[in-house]
C-alpha positions as CSV (number, residue, x, y, z in Angstrom):
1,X,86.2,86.0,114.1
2,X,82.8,86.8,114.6
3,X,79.8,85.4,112.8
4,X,79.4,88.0,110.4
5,X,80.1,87.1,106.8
6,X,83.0,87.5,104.6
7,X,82.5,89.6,101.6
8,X,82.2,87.0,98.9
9,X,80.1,84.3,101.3
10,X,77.5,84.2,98.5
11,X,79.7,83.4,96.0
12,X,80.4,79.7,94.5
13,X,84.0,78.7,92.8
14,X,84.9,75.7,90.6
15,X,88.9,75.1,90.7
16,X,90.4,73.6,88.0
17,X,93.8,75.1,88.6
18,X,96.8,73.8,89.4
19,X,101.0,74.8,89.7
20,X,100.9,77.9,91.3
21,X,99.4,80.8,89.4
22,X,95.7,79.6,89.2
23,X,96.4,78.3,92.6
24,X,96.6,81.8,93.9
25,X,93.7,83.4,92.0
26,X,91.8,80.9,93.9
27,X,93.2,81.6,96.7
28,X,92.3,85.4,96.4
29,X,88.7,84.2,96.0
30,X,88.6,81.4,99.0
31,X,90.0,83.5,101.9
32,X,87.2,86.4,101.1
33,X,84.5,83.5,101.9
34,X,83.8,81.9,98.6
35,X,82.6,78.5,98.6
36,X,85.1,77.2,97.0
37,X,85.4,73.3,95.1
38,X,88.8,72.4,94.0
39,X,87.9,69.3,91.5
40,X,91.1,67.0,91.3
41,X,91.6,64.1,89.0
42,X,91.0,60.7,91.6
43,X,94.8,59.5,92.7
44,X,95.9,56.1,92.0
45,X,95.7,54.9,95.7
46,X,98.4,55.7,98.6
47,X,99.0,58.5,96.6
48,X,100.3,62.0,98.3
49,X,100.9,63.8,95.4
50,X,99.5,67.2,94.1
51,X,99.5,66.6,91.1
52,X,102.7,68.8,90.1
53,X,105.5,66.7,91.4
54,X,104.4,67.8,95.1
55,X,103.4,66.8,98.7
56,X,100.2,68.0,99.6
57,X,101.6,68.0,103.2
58,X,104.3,70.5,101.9
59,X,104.1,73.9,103.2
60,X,103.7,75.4,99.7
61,X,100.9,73.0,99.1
62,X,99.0,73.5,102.8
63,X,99.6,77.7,101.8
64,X,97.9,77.6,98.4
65,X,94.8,75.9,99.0
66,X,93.3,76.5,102.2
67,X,89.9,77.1,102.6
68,X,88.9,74.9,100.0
69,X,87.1,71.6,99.7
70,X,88.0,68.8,97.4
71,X,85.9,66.9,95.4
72,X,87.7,64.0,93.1
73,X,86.2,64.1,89.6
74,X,87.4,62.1,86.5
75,X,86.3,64.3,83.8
76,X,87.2,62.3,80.7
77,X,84.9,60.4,81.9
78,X,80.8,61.1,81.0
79,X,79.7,60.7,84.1
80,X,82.3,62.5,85.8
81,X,82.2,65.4,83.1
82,X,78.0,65.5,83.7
83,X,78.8,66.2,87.5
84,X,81.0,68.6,86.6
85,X,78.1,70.4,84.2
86,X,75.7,70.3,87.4
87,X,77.9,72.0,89.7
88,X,78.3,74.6,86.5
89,X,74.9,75.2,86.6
90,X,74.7,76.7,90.5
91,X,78.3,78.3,90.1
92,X,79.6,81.5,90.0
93,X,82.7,81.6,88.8
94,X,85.4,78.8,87.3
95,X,88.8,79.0,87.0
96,X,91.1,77.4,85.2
97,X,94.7,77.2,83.4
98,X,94.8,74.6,81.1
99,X,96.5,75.1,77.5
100,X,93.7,75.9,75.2
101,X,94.2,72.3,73.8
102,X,93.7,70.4,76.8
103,X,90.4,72.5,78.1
104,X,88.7,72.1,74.7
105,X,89.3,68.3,74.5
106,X,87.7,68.1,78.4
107,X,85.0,69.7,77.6
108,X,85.2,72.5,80.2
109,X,86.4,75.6,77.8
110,X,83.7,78.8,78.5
111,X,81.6,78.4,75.6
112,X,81.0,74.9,76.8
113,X,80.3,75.7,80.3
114,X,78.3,79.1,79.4
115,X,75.8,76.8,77.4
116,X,75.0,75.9,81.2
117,X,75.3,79.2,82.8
118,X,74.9,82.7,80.3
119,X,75.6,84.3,84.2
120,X,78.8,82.0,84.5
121,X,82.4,83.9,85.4
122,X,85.1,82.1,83.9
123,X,88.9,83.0,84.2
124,X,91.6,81.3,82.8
125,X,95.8,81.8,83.6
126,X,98.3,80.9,80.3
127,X,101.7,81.4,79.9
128,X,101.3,84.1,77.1
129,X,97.8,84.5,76.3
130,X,95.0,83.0,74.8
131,X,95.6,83.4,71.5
132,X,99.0,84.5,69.3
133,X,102.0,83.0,67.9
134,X,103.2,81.9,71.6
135,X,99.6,80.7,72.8
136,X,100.2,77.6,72.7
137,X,103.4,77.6,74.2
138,X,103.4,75.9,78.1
139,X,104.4,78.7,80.5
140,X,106.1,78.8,83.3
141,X,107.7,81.8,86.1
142,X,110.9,81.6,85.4
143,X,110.4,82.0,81.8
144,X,107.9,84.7,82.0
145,X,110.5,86.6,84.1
146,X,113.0,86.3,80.9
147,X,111.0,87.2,78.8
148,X,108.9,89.9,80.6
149,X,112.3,91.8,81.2
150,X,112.6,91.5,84.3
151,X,115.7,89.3,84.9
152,X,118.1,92.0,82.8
153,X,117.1,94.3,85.4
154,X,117.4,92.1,88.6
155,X,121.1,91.9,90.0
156,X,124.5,93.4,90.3
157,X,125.5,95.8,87.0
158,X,127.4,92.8,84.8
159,X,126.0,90.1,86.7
160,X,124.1,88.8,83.9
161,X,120.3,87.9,84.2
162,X,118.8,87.0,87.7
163,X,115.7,85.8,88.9
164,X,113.6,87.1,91.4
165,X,113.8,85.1,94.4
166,X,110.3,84.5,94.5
167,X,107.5,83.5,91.7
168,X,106.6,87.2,90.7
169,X,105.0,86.5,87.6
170,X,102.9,83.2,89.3
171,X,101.8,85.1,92.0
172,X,100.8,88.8,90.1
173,X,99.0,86.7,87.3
174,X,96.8,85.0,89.7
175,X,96.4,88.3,91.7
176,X,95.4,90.5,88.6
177,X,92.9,87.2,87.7
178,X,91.5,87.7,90.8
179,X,90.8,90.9,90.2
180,X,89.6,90.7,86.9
181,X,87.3,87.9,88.4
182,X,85.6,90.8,90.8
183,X,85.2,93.3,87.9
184,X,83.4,90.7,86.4
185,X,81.3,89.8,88.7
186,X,80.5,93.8,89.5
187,X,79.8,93.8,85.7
188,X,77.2,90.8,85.9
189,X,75.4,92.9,88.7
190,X,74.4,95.5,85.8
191,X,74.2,93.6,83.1
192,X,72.7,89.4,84.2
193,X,75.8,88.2,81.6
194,X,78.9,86.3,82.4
195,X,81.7,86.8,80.9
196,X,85.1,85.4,80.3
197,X,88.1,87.1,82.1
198,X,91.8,85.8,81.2
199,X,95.7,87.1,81.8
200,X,98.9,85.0,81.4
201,X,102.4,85.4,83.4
202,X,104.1,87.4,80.4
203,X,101.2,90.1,80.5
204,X,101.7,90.5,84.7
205,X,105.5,90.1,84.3
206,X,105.6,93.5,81.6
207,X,103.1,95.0,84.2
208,X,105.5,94.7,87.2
209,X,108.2,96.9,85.3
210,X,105.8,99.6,86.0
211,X,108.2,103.1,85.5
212,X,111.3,100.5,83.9
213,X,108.7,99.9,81.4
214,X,107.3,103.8,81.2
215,X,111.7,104.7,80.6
216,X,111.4,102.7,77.6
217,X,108.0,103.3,76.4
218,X,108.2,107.1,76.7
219,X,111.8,108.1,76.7
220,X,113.1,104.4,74.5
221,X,115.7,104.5,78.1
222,X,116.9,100.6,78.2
223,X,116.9,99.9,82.3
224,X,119.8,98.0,82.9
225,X,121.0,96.2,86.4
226,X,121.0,98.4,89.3
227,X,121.8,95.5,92.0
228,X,120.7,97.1,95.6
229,X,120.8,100.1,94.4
230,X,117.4,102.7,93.0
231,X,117.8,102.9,89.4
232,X,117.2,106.9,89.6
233,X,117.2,107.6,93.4
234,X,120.2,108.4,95.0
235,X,121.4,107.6,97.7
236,X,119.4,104.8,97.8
237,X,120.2,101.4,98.6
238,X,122.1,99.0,100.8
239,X,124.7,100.3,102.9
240,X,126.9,98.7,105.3
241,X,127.1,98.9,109.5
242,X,129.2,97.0,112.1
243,X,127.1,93.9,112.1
244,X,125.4,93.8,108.7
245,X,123.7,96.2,106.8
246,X,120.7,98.4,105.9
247,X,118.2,100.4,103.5
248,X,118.7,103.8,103.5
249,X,116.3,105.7,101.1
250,X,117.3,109.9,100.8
251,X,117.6,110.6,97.2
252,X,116.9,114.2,97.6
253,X,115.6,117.5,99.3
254,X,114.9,117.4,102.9
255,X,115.9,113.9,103.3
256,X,119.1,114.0,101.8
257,X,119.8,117.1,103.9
258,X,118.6,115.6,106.9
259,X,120.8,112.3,106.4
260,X,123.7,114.0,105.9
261,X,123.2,116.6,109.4
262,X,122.4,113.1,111.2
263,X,125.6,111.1,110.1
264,X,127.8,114.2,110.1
265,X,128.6,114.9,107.0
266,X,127.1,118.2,105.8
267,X,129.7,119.3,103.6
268,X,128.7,116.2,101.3
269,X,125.8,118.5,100.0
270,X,128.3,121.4,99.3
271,X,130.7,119.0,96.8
272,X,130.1,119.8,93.5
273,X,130.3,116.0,92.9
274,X,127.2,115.4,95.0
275,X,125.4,118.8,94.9
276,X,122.8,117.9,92.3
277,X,120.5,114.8,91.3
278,X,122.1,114.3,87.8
279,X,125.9,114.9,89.8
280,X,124.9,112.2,92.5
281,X,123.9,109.5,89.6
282,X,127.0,110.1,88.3
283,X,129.1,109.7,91.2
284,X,127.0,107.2,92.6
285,X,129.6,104.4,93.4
286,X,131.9,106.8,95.2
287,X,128.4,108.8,97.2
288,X,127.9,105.6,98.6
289,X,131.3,104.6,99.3
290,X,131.8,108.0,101.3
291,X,128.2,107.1,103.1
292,X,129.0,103.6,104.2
293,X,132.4,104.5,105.5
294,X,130.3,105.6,108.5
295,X,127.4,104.0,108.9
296,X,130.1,101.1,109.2
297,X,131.2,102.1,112.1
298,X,127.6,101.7,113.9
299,X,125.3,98.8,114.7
300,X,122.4,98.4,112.1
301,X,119.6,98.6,115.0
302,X,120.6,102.4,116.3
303,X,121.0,103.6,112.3
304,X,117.2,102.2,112.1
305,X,115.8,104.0,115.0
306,X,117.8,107.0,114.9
307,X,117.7,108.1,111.1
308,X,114.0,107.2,111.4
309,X,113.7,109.6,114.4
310,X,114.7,112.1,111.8
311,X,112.4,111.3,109.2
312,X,114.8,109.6,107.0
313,X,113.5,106.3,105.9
314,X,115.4,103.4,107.3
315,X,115.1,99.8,107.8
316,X,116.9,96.2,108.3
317,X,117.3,93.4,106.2
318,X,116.0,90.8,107.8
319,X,115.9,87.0,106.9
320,X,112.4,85.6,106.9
321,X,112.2,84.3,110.5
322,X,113.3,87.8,111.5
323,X,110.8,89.2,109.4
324,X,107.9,87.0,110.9
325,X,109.8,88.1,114.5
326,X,109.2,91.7,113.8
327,X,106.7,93.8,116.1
328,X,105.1,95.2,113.1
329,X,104.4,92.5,111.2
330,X,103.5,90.2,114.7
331,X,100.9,93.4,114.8
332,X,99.5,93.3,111.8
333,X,98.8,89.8,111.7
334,X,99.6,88.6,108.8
335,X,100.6,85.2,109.8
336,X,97.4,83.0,109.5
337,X,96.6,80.2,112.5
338,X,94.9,77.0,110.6
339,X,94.3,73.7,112.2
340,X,95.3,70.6,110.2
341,X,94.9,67.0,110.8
342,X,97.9,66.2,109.9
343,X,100.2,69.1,111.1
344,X,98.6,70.1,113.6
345,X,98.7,74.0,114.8
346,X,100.4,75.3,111.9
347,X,100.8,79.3,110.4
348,X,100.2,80.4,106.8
349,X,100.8,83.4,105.1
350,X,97.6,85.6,105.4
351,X,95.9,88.6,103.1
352,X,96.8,91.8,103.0
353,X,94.3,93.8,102.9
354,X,91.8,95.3,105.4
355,X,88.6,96.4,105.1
356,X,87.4,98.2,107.6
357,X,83.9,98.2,106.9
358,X,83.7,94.2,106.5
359,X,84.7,91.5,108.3
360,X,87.9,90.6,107.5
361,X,89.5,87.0,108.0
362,X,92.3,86.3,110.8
363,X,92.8,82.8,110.0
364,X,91.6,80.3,107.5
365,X,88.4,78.5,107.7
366,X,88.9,75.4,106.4
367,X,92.3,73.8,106.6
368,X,93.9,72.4,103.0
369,X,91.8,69.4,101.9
370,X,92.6,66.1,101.5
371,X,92.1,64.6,97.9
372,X,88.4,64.1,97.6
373,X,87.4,64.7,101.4
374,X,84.8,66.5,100.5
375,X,82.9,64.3,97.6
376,X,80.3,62.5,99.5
377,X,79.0,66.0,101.1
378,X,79.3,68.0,97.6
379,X,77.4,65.1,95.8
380,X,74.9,64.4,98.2
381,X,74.0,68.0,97.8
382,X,73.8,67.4,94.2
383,X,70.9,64.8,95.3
384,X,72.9,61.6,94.8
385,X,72.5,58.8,97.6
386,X,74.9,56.4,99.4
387,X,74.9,53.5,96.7
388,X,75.1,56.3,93.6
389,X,78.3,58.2,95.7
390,X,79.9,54.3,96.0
391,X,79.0,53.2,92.6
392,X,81.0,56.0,91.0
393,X,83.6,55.7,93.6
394,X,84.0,51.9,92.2
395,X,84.3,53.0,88.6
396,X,87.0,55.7,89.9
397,X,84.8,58.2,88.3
398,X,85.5,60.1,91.7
């Protein structure tokens, strides 16, 4: 990296998040160059928890807060909370995803903190939204995902309800905060106001449906389970070769012509069974059965490169250490170096995006804090001295 800085450098972050959705928000925020200050409640010593039932040593854990330092803050207690009110004061933006309960009693809800700040950003994660008949309701992925839809459409036709194998709704809510956080900010440019800026997991999960949603909204079409294959593309899906299997994507035109000439079977585009879009979703099962027959009888690697020679789009279904093995993704650098003192040389899961007018970040800064390694540097910036720092360490305020 070079010494130029990263597009949110000027910008200062108070994290009060925890799980995983805030978490990521965060995240979103700290890898971009915000000064970031994850305040944690002080942990009874010895203690290696995160606060959620975790390790902080745990790869989920090192992944979700890097570039981040920790100050240890009791804020049920005055002191602690009058800290937390000066670092307010020179902030940016706080995040947060307490139940509405729980930031109200601590004092840190936004109209508390913009009595401090009018310019202040504040964003907050729930389960399913700040107010309504489920608002105070504790939320959680795996129930979002229910009740968001998205399980009846995940899995083999009859299965019953799957999850996604990964925390969808955690990870989109933070993302769209994130965002929101940014328009926010772009706003205060204009205007000198802050504002608060607020999403929960059910409100992400409905917006991942995306065109299963639009179906119902628009034409009142139920989605149901698809399992690997399209819901409305066909062919396309999983299909099987001599030492595994692929993804195959030709669900019409030029593609499905030119799949067809490449595999050998032409006349598939001449049976009336298969001829047209609505006659291929209805003969799906026995399309793909006729399709797999041979790209059985080949090796997964030569269907890749040769159907993609032809412009069909084809690709393997790796396991995530073959994934991380790939030459495109080992190019694209996606997989983050960061230095920890207690791991050592480790790898973490890096941002997507690129900017190519701005500098953008190839590894993290500042490796996953320690609980309250960075107290003594944040308060002494505050203006408090060596015998203030240790008299509030003694009363476990920090």
């Amino acid at each position: 990296m070079t010494d130029t800085p990263l597009p949110l450098a000027d910008i200062h972050v108070l994290d009060l998040t925890h799980a995983r959705a805030g978490p990521t928000a965060v995240r979103q925020l700290a890898d971009w160059g915000a000064d970031v200050i994850k305040i944690e409640v002080p942990p009874e010593p010895g203690s290696d928890n995160d606060g959620v039932g975790g390790s902080r040593s745990a790869p989920d854990y090192l992944n979700l807060h890097r570039n981040k330092r920790s100050l240890t803050l009791d804020l049920k207690n005055p002191d602690g909370h009058g800290i937390f009110l000066e670092l307010v004061v020179k902030a940016d933006v706080v995040v947060e995803n307490f139940r509405a309960e729980v930031k109200h009693r601590l004092g840190v809800d936004y109209d508390s903190l913009k009595a401090h700040n009018p310019g202040l950003i504040y964003g907050s994660i729930s389960g399913f939204g700040q107010d309504g008949p489920y608002s105070d309701r504790a939320g959680v992925d795996q129930i979002a995902q229910g009740m968001g839809g998205l399980m009846s459409i995940t899995g083999l036709p009859g299965q019953g309800p799957v999850r996604v194998g990964i925390p969808i709704a955690d990870l989109t809510a933070g993302m769209y905060l994130a965002q929101g956080i940014l328009l926010a900010l772009i706003e205060r440019g204009r205007t000198g106001e802050g504002q608060w800026v607020h999403t929960s997991l059910l409100e992400a999960m409905i917006s991942m449906l995306d065109f299963q949603a639009a179906r119902w909204l628009i034409d009142q079409d139920v989605a149901g389970q698809a399992g690997n294959d399209h819901p409305t593309g066909i062919p396309m899906g999983v299909f099987p070769c001599s030492d595994g299997a692929i993804n195959i994507a030709a669900p019409g035109g030029r593609l499905w012509e030119r799949l067809l000439d490449h595999i050998g079977a032409p006349e598939l585009a001449e049976d009336e069974r298969f001829a047209t879009a609505g006659a291929r979703s209805k003969n799906r099962e026995l399309l793909n059965a006729k399709i797999g027959a041979i790209t059985a009888t080949r090796s997964s690697a030569e269907w890749v490169e040769e159907l993609n020679a032809v412009g069909v789009p084809c690709g393997p279904i790796n396991s995530i250490d073959q994934t991380f093995a790939d030459p495109q993704v080992e190019h694209l650098g996606i997989a983050w170096p960061m230095q920890h003192p207690e791991r050592g040389n480790l790898r973490i899961v890096g941002q997507p995006v690129h900017l190519e007018g701005a500098e953008r970040p190839q590894s993290a800064r500042l490796p996953t804090p320690g609980a309250g390694q960075h107290s003594d540097e944040i308060l002494d910036a505050l203006g408090y001295d060596a015998d203030a720092v240790a008299d509030l360490r003694s009363r476990r305020v920090i």
